[in-house]
C-alpha positions in Angstrom: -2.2 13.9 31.0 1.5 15.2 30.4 2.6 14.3 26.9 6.3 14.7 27.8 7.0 14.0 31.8 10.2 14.8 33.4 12.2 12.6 35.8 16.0 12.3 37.4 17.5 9.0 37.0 21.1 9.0 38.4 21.8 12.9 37.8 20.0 12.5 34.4 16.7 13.8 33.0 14.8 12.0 31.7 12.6 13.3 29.2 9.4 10.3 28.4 7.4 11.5 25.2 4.0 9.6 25.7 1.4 10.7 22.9 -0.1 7.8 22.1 -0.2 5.7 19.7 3.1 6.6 17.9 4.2 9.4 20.2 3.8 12.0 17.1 5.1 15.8 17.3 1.5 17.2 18.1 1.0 20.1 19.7 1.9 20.0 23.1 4.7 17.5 22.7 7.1 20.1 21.2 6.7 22.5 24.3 6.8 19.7 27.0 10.1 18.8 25.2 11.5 22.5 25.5 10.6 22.8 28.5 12.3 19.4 30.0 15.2 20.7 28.4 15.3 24.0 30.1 14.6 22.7 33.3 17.3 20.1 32.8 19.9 23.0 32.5 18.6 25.0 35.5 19.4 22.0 37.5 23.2 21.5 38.9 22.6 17.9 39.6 21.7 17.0 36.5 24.7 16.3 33.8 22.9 14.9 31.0 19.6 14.5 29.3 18.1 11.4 28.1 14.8 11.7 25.3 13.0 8.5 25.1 9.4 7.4 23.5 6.9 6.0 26.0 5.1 2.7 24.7 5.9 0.9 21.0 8.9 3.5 19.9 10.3 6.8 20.1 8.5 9.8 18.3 7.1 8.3 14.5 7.7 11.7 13.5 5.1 14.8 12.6 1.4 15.2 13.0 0.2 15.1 9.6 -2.8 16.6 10.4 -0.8 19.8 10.8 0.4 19.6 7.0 -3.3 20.7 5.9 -3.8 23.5 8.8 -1.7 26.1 10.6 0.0 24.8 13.6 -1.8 26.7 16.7 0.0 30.5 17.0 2.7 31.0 19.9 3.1 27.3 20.4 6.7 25.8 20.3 7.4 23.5 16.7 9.6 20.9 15.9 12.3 23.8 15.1 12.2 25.1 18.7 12.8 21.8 19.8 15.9 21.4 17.6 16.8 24.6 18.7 17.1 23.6 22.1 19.2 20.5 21.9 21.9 21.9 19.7 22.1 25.2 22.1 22.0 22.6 25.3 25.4 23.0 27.3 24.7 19.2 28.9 24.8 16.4 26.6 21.2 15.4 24.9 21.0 11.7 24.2 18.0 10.1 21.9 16.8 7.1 23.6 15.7 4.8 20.1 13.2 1.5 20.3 10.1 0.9 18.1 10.4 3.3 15.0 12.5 7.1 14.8 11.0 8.5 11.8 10.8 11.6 9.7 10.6 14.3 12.3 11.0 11.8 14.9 14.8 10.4 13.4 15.3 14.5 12.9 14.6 15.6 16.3 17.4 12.8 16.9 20.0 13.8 14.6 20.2 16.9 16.8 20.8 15.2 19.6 24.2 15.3 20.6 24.5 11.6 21.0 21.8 8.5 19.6 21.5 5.4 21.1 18.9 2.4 19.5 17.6 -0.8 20.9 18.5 -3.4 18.3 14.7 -4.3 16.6 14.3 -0.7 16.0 14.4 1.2 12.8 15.1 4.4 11.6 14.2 6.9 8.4 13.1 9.2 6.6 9.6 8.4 4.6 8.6 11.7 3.7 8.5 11.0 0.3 5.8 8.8 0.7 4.0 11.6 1.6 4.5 13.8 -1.2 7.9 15.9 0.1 11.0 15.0 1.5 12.1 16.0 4.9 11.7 19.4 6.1 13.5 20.1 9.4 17.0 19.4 8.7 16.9 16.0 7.5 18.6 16.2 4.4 21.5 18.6 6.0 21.9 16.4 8.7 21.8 12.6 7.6 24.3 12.9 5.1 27.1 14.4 7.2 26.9 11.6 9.3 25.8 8.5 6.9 27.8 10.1 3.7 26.0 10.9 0.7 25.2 8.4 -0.9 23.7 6.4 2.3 21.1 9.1 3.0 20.4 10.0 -0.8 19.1 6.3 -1.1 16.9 6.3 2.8 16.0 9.7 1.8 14.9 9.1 -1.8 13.2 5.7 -0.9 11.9 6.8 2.5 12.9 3.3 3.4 14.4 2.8 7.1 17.5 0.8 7.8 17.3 -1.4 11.3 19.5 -0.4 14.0 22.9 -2.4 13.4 22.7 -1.2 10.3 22.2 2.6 11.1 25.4 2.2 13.3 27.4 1.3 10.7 26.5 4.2 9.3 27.4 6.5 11.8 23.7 7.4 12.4 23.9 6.3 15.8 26.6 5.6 18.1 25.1 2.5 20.2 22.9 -0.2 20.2 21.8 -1.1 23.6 21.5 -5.1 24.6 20.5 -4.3 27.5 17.5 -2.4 29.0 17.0 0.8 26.5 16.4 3.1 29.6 19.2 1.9 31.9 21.9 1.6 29.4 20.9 5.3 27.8 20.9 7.2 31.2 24.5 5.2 31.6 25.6 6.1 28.4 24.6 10.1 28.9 26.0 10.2 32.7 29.3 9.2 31.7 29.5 11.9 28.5 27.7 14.3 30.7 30.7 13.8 33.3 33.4 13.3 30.9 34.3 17.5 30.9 34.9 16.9 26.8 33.0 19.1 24.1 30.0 17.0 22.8 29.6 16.8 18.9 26.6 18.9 16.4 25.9 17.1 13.4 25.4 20.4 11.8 29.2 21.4 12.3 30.6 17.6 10.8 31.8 18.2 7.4 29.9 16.6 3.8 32.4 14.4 2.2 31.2 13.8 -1.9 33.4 11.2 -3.3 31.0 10.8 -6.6 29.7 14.1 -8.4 28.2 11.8 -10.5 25.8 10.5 -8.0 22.5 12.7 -8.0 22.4 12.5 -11.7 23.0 9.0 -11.8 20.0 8.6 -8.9 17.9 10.8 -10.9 18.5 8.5 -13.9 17.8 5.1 -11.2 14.4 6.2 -10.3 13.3 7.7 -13.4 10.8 4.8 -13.6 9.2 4.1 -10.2 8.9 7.7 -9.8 7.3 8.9 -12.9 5.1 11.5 -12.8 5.9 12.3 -9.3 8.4 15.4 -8.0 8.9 14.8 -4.5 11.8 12.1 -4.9 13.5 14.4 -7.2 13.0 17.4 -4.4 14.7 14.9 -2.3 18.0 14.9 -4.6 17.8 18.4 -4.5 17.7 18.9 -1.2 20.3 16.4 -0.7 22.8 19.0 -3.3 22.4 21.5 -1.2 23.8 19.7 1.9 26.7 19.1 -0.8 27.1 22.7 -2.1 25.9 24.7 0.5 26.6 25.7 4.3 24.7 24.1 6.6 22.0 27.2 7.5 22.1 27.9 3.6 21.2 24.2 3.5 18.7 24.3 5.7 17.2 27.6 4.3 16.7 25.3 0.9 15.8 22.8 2.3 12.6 24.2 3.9 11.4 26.0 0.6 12.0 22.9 -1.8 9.6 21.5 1.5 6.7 23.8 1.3 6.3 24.0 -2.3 5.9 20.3 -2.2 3.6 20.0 0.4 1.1 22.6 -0.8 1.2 19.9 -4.2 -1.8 18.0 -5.4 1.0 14.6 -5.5 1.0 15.1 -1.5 -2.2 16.1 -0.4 -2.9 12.7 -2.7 -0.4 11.0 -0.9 -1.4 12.1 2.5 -4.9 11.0 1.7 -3.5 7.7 1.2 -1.8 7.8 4.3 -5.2 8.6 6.7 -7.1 5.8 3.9 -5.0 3.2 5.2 -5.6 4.1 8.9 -9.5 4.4 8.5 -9.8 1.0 6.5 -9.0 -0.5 10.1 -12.4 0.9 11.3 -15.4 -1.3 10.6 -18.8 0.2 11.2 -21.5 -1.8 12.9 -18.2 -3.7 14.5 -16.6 -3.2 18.4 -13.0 -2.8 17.4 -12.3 -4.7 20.9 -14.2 -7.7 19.7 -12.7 -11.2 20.5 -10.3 -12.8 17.9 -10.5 -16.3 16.8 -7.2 -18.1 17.5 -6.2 -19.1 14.0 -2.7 -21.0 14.6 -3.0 -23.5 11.5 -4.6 -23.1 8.2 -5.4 -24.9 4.9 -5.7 -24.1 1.2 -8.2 -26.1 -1.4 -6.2 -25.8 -4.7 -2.4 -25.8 -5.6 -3.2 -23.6 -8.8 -1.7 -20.0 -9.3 -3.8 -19.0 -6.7 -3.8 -21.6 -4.3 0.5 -21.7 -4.5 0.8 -17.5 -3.5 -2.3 -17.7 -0.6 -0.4 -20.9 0.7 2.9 -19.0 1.0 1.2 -16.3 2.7 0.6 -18.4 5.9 4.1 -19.9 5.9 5.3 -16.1 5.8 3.2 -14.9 8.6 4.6 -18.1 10.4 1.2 -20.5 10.5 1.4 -24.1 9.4 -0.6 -24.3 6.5 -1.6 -28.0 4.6 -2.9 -27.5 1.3 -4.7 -29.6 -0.6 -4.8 -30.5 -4.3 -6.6 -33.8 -5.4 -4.0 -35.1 -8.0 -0.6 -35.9 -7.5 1.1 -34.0 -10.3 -0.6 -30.7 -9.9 0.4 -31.3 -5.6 3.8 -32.2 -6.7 3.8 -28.9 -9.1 2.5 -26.4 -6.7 5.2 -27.2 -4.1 7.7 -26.9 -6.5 6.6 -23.6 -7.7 6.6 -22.4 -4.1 10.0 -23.6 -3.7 11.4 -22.0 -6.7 9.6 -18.6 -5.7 11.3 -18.6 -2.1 14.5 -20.0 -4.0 14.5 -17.0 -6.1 13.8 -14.3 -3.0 17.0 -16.1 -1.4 19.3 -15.5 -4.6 18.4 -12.0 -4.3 19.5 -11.5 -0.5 15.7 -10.8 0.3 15.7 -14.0 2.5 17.7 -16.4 3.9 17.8 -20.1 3.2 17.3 -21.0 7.0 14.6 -18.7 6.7 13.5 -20.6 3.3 13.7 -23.7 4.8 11.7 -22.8 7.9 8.6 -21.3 5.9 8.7 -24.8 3.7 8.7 -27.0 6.6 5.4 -24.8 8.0 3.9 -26.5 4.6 2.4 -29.7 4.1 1.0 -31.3 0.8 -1.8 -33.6 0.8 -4.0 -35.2 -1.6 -7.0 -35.7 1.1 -9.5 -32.8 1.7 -9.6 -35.0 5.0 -6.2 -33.6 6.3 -7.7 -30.4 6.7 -9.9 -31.8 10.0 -8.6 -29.7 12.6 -7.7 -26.2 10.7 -8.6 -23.4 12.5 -9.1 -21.3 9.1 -9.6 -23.0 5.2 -9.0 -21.0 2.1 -11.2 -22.3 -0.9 -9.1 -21.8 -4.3 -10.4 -23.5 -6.7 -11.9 -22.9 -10.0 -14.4 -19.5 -10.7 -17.3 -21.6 -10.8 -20.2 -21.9 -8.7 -20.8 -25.4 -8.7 -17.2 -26.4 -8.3 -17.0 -23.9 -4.9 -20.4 -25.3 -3.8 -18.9 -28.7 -3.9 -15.8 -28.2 -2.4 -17.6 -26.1 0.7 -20.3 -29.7 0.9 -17.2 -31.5 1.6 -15.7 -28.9 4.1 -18.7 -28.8 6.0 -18.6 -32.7 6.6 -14.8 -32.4 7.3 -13.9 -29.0 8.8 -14.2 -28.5 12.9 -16.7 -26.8 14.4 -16.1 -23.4 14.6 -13.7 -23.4 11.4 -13.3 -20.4 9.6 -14.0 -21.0 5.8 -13.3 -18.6 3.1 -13.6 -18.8 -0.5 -10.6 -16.8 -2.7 -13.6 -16.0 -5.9 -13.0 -12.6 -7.9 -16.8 -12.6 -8.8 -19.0 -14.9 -7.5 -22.3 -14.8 -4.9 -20.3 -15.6 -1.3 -23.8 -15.4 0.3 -25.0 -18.7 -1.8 -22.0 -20.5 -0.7 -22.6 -19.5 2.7 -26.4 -19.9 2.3 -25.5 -23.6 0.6 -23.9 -24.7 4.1 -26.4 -23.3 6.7 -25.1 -24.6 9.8 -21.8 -22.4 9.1 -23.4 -19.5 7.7 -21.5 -17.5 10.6 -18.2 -19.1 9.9 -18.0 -17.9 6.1 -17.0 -15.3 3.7 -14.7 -14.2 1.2 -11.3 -13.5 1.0 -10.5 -12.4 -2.6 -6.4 -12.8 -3.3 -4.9 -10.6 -5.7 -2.2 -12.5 -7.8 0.3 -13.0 -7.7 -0.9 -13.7 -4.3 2.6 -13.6 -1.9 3.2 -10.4 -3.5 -0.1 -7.8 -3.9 -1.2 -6.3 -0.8 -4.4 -5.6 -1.6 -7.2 -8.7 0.3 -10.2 -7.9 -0.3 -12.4 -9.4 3.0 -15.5 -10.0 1.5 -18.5 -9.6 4.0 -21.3 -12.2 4.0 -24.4 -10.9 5.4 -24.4 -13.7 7.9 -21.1 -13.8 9.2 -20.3 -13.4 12.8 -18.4 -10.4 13.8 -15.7 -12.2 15.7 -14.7 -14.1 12.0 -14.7 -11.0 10.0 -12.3 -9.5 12.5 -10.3 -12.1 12.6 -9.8 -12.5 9.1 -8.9 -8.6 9.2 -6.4 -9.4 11.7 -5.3 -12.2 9.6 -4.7 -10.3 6.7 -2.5 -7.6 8.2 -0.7 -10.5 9.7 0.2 -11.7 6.0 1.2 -7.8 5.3 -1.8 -7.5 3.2 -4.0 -4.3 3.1 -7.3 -5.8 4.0 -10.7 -4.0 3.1 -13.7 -4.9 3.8 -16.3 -4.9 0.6 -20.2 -6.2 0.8 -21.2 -8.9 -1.8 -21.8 -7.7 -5.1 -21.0 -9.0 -8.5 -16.9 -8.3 -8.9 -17.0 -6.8 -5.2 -15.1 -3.4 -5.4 -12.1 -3.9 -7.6 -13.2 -6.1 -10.5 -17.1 -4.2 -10.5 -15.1 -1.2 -11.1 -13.0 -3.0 -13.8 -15.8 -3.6 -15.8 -16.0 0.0 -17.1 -12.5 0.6 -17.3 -11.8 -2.2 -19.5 -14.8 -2.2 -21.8 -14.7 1.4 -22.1 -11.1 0.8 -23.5 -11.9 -2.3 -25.8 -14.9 -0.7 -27.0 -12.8 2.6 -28.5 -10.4 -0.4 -30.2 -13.4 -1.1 -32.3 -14.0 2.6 -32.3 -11.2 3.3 -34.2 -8.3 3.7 -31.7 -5.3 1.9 -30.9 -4.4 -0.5 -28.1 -1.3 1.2 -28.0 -2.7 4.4 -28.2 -5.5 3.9 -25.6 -2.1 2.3 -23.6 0.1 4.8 -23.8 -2.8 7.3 -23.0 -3.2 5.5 -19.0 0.7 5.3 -19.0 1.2 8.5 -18.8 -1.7 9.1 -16.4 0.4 7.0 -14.1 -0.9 3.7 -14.3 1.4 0.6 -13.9 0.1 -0.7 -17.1 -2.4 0.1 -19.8 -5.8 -1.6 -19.7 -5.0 -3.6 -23.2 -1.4 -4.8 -22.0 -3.6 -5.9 -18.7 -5.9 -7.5 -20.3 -3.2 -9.4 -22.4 -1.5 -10.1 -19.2 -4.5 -11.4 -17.7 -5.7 -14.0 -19.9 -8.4 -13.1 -23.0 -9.7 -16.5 -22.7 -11.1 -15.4 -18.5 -13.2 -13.5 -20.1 -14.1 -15.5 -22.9 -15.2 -18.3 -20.8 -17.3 -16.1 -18.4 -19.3 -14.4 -22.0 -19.8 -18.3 -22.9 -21.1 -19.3 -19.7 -23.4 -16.4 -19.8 -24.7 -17.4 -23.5 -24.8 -20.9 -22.8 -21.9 -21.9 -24.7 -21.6 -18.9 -27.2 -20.0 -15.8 -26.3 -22.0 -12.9 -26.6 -21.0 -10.5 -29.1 -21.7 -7.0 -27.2 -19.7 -4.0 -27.9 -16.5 -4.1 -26.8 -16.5 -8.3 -27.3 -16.6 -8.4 -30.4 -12.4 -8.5 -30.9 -11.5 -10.3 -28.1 -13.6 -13.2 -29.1 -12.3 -13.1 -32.3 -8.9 -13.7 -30.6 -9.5 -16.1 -28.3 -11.3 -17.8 -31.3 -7.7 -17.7 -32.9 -6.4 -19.1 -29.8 -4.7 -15.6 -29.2 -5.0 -15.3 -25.3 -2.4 -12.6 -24.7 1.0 -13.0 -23.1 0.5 -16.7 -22.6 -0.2 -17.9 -26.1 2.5 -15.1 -27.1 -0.2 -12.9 -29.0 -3.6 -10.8 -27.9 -3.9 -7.6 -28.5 -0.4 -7.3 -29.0 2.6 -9.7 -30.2 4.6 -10.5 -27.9 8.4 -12.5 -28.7 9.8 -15.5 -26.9 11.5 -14.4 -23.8 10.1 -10.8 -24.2 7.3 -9.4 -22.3 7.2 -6.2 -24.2 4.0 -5.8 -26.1 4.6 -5.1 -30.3 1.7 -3.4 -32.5 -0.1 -6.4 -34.4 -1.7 -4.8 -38.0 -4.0 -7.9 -37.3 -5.9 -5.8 -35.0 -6.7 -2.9 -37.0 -8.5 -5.3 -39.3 -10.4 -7.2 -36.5 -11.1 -3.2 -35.6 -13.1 -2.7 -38.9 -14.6 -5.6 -38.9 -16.2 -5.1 -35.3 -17.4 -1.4 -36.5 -18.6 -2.5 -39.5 -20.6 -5.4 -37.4 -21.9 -2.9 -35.3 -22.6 -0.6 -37.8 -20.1 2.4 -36.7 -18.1 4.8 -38.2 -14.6 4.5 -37.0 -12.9 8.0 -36.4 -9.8 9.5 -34.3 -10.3 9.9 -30.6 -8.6 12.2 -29.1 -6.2 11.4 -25.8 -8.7 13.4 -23.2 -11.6 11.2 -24.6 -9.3 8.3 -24.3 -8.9 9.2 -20.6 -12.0 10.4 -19.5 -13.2 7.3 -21.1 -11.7 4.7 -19.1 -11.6 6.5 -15.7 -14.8 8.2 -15.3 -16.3 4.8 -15.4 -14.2 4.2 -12.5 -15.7 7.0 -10.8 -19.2 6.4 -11.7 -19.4 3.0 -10.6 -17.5 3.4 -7.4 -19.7 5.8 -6.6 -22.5 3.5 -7.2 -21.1 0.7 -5.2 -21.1 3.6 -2.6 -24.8 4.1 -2.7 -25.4 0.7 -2.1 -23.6 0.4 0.5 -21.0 -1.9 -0.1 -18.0 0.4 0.4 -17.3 1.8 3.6 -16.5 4.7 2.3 -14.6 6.2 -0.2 -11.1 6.1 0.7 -11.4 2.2 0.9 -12.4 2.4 -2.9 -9.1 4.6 -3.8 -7.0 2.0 -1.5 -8.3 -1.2 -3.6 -7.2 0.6 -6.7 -4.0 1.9 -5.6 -2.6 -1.4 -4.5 -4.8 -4.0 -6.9 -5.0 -2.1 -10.0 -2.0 -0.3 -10.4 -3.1 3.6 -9.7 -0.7 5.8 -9.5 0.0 6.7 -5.5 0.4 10.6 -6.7 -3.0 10.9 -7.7 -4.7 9.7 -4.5 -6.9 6.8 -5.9 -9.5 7.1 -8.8 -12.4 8.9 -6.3 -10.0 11.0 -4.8 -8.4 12.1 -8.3 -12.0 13.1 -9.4 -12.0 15.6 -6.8 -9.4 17.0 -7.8 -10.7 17.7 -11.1 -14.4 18.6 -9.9 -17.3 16.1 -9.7 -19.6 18.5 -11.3 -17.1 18.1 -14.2 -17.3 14.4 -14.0 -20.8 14.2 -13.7 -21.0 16.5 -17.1 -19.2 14.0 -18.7 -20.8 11.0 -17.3 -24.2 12.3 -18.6 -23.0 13.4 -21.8 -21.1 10.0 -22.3 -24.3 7.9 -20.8 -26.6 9.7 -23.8 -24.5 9.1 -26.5 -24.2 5.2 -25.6 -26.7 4.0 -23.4 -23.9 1.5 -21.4 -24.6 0.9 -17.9 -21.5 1.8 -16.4 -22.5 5.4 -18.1 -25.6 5.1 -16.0 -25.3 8.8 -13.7 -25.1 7.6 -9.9 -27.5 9.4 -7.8 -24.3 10.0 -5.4 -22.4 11.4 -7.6 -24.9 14.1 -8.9 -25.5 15.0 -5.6 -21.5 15.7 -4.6 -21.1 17.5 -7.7 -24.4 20.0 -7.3 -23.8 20.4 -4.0 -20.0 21.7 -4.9 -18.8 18.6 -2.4 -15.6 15.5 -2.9 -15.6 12.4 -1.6 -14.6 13.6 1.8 -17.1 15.3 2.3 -19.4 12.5 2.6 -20.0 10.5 5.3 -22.9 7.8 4.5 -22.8 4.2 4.0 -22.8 1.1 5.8 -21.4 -2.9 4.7 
């Protein structure tokens, strides 16, 4: 198979990239390019030169693959291509639909001209893999969008649509037409026209604001702590400002490889081949039939039952939830009003928009209404009787064939399925993080009796929604909240230790994480888990290490952020958590009830405290099978839990570091406490002797 084929379409080449899926810059594609072009040239016949994707869009830009290993010797590269366009006599046109990104939109910018179909998009996204662009793209987009348009898509490594992308002078027209016919017309008549045909690399940078790439640096200092490649993006970005062009590009490409040989990228290109391998389900034909799921319904109008609701009016499916009282029905609708209300008075959304995405819901009081659903979300409360109930009723109610799905952070999904035999096929979990319209983590949870088609089309369901669906087995807490466990009792049990929440806070701040497990926890609820320790004592909360403080509080009627004091005090109208002396006391009084001698703990015991835990037990959940594999485990704490992108997710980041140093410290930590998230997993042991990461292994099955 050619991956670039060459034809004449009314004396113009026509130059097809067809690499499927995304027509990436593998090997091969560059030279096919080159070669069109030279052949174009050779040809009197031919005026112009047309480069246009085959399939869903143009060229999505490199081969990441080729970031980790050397791009094969003698073969053309993306340079040579860019080389050949800019040296081209006849007129090279970029032919845009789908997506032009990273090398793809810079192989365009040295096009001589750039035409786009009007649903496409174009960018830069290298930053979300660790370094910004590396082949011109930070010399070229600003001499034709201005400085401060490509310092922002460059810095994000968010695209702009096509109208947009014209008004900024990144392209020259959007076709209405047929992409094809209107591009070879557009490149015969400049082929024809006799006049000289424009290099971005020759246009001029105009800086109106020298103030800009400080003030940028000062605009992300947030969102990209602890990161460098959006501040090598600024860099690189000055240098289109204060250099020449080939001094530019000469900066350019060494700010680009020391970033890429970082830990930040190859964490952040780890991500990016995570997402693509969560799509892959063992044991499962990836061509298996879909159910048609073209109207849903939702069993609560809680937190919960309000975000999962909004989440089928935004992926366009009529959804009726259900809530049995008026008031609370009345509430939730209102609170889904006010959120879409609130996304329109930002610009995010239109009110015709708005208004269509309310009038796909419908309120009702009657579990009945719900008849003819193809899919049913169960959010109600986190107990088992109350689910068990609510699926009784469905099964009377629902259609045959009705997918039904309970949203439960913790609870046995194969004893609701079991508790409605005649559907066991038809059911399994799909756990919402909240707020629910906005996380993109769903966690699918697998039944061992559901029927492949359902599982797959709940997948399909969930990447409808814009979630990042992963598949994990049934086990207490699944992935996510089993993992939790550790993390946060590790991190209330050195409260009573003698730490500080703030301390143990600031400590996983500056690892990276969105928030500190004590300002979670606060944020959270204290009384979630204060109800689930009663439950499990039959009315009385254990008091286990680590429980001792937070039943104290919740005792006090301090729940965190919602009562306004937790583990921290927190003012009217002011989320941000203060010190509370309070807790130092409760912190004596829980070591002196456990009989331990409170002492200073240092910030590396603080960390490896609360994320070898992590480690450990996803590593465990591993063994047993109810992970895929690891990379799925780093994705549900990367867009759940707050982990910090740079770092690659938690199993990932121990490589980094070494698992036999992890599994030292597990072992160590294990004998001095006793704690079953300390317990050494088998897995783990055997990475670390065997000098291996996470990658290196290949075993387990859902």
């Amino acid at each position: 198979m050619n991956l670039v084929n060459y034809e004449i379409s009314d004396r113009v080449a026509v130059l097809t990239v067809d690499n499927p899926p995304v027509n990436a810059l593998s090997p091969g594609v560059p030279k096919g390019i080159v070669e069109g072009v030279a052949q174009a040239n050779k040809d009197d016949d031919v005026v112009a030169i047309v480069l246009i994707g085959a399939g869903r869009g143009f060229i999505a830009g490199a081969d990441i693959r080729f970031f980790s290993k050397p791009w094969p010797e003698a073969e053309e590269s993306l340079s040579d291509v860019l080389k050949s366009f800019e040296d081209s006599p006849k007129p090279v046109v970029a032919a845009i639909h789908g997506h032009a990104l990273g090398g793809g939109l810079e192989l365009a910018l040295s096009c001589h001209y750039r035409v786009i179909v009007s649903m496409a998009k174009v960018g830069q996204p290298e930053v979300k893999l660790g370094f910004p662009p590396g082949a011109g793209g930070t010399q070229r987009l600003p001499r034709l969008a201005g400085v401060e348009a490509a310092l922002d898509m460059i810095v994000s490594g968010d695209p702009v649509m096509a109208e947009r992308a014209r008004d900024l002078g990144i392209v020259d027209q959007v076709i209405k037409t047929d992409l094809l016919e209107g591009a070879v017309a557009f490149a015969a008549e400049k082929g024809l026209s006799g006049i000289a045909h424009p290099l971005v690399r020759n246009l001029e940078v105009k800086l109106d604001d020298p103030d800009i790439f400080d003030r940028k640096r000062d605009q992300i200092k947030h969102r990209a702590r602890g990161m460098r490649a959006p501040y090598a993006c600024i860099e690189c970005v000055e240098a289109a400002v204060a250099m020449s062009f080939e001094e530019g590009i000469v900066r350019e490409r060494e700010i680009f490889k020391n970033c890429v040989g970082t830990t930040e990228s190859r964490a952040m290109r780890h991500v990016f081949f995570a997402e693509r391998a969560a799509a892959k389900i063992s044991g499962v034909d990836r061509d298996t039939p879909r159910r048609p799921l073209a109207s849903a319904g939702v069993v609560g109008a809680g937190t919960m039952g309000v975000g999962i609701t909004m989440n089928f009016a935004n992926a366009g499916i009529p959804v009726t939830v259900v809530e049995q009282h008026t008031e609370a029905l009345d509430h939730g609708i209102a609170t889904i009003a006010k959120n879409y209300a609130a996304t329109v008075s930002k610009g995010r959304l239109s009110q015709a928009e708005m208004d269509r995405r309310m009038g796909l819901i419908t309120p009702s009081t009657r579990l009945e209404a719900l008849e003819q659903a193809d899919i049913i979300v169960e959010a109600v409360y986190e107990e088992m009787p109350a689910k068990k109930e609510v699926f009784a009723r469905l099964d009377s109610i629902a259609k045959q064939g009705a997918i039904l799905t309970s949203n439960t952070s913790y609870l046995n999904i194969n004893e609701i399925a079991d508790s409605i035999a005649g559907r066991k096929g038809t059911v399994l979990g799909t756990h919402f993080f909240s707020p629910a319209n906005v996380m993109r983590l769903l966690e699918v949870v697998r039944t061992d009796t559901v029927d492949d088609d359902v599982l797959m089309s709940v997948l399909d369901l969930g990447r409808k929604m814009g979630k990042l669906p992963i598949v994990s087995g049934v086990c207490h807490g699944f992935i996510g909240n089993r993992m939790l466990e550790g993390y946060l009792g590790e991190a209330t049990i050195m409260v009573e230790e003698g730490a500080t929440p703030q301390q143990i806070d600031r400590v996983m701040y500056d690892f990276g994480m969105a928030m500190g497990p004590l300002a979670v926890a606060d944020l959270a609820g204290l009384d979630i888990g204060w109800a689930k320790r009663k439950a499990a004592g039959g009315g009385q909360a254990a008091e286990k290490p680590g429980a001792f403080i937070a039943n104290r509080l919740c005792e006090l009627g301090r729940y965190g952020q919602k009562t306004g004091r937790g583990y921290y005090i927190y003012e009217s109208g002011n989320r941000a958590p203060m010190p509370d002396p309070e807790i130092e006391n409760l912190s004596r009084q829980a070591a002196e009830h456990f009989g331990v001698k409170q002492r200073t703990i240092s910030d590396q015991e603080i960390l490896e405290r609360c994320m070898y835990p992590l480690v450990n037990i996803g590593t465990v959940i591993l063994e047993e099978g109810f992970a895929l594999r690891a990379s799925d485990i780093d994705l549900v704490y990367l867009n759940g839990y707050g982990f910090p992108v740079w770092r690659g997710g938690p199993l990932h980041w121990a490589g980094t570091i070494g698992l036999d140093s992890v599994a030292e410290a597990v072992r160590r930590y294990s004998q001095q406490t006793g704690s079953d998230h300390w317990k050494p997993s088998a897995l783990l042991e055997e990475l670390a002797r065997e000098g291996k990461t996470f990658e290196d292994w290949d075993g387990g099955k859902t």
